[in-house]
C-alpha positions as CSV (number, residue, x, y, z in Angstrom):
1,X,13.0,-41.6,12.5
2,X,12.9,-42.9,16.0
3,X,11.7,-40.0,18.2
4,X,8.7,-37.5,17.6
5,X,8.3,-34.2,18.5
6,X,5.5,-31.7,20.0
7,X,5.5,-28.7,18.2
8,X,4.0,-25.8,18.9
9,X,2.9,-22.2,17.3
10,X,2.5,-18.9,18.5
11,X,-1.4,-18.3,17.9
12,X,-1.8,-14.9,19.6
13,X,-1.4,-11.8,17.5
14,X,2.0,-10.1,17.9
15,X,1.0,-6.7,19.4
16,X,-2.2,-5.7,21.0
17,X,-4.2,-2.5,20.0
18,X,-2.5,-0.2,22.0
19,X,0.9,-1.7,21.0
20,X,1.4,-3.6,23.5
21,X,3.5,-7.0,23.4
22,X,0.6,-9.8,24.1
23,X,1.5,-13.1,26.1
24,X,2.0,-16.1,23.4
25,X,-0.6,-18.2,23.3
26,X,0.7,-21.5,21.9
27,X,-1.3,-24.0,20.0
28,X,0.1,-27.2,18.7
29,X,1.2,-27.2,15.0
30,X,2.6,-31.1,14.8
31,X,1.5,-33.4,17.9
32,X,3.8,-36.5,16.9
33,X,6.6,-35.0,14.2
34,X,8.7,-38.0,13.3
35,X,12.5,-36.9,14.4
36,X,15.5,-37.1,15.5
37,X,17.2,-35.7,18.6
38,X,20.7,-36.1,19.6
39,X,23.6,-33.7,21.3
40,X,26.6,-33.3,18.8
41,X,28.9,-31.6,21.2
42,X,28.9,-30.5,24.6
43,X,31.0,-27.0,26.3
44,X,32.1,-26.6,29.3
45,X,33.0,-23.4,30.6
46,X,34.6,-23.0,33.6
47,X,34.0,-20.4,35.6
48,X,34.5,-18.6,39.5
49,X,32.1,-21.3,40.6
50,X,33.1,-24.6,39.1
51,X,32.3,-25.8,35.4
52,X,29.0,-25.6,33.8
53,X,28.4,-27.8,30.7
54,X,25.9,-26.8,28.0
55,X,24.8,-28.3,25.4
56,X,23.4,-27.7,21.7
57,X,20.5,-30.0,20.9
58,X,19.8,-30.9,17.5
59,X,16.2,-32.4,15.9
60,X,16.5,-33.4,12.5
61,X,13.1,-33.5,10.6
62,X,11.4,-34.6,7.2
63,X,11.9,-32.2,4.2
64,X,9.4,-30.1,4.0
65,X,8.0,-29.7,7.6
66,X,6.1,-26.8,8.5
67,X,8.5,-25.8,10.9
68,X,10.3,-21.9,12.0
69,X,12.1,-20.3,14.5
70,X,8.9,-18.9,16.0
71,X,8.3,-22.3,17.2
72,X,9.0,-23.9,19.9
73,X,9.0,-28.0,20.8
74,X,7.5,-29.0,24.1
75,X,9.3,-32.5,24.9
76,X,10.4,-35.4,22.3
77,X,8.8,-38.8,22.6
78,X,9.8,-42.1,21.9
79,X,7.6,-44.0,18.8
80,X,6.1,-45.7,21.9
81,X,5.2,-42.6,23.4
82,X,7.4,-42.7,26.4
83,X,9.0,-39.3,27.1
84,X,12.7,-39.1,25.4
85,X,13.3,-35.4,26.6
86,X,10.7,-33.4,28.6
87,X,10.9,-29.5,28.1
88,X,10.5,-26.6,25.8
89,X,13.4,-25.9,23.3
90,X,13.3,-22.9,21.1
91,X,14.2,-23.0,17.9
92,X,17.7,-21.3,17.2
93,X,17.8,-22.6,13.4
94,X,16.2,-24.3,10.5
95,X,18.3,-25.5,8.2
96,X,17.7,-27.5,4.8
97,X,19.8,-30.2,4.3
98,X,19.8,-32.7,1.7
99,X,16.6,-34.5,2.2
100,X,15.9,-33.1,5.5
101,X,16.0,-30.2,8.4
102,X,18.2,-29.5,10.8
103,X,17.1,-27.9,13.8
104,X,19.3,-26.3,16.4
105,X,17.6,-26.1,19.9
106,X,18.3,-24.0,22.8
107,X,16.9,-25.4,25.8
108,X,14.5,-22.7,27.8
109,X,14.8,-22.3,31.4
């Protein structure tokens, strides 16, 4: 695979002792995860203000990965580690296919 992939777990606990929803604290789960990242298709909606094109991300990873929606990945590097993609992507999906993952990303603003 010609890319890899920062990925990166929520280490905090979920709710404080009171209850309370605690900041995520994120600690890297895979530093260098061998990938894939491409943009299948693009949409453009067009609206009052002019057209806005999104797009939906896609990583594809080895078969078995550690890997969940929790997660989030924090930039995609080249094998040469020059930077691909910069930014955090959350994870939408996981998917098992075949002999591999399919992950769907949503770009975070």
């Amino acid at each position: 695979m010609t890319h890899r992939a920062l990925i990166e777990r929520n280490s905090a606990a979920e709710l404080g002792t009171a209850g309370e929803e605690l900041p995520a604290v994120w600690a890297t789960l895979h530093a260098a995860l061998p990938c894939f990242l491409y943009t299948p298709r693009g949409r453009e909606v067009v609206a009052t203000t002019g057209v806005v094109v999104t797009e939906s991300p896609m990583l594809l990873a080895p078969w078995g990965t550690d890997v969940t929606e929790s997660d989030r990945i924090n930039g995609v590097n080249d094998r040469q580690g020059n930077v691909y993609r910069a930014g955090i992507f959350r994870i939408a999906s996981v998917v098992e296919v075949h002999d591999h993952l399919e992950l769907q990303l949503e770009a975070v603003a």
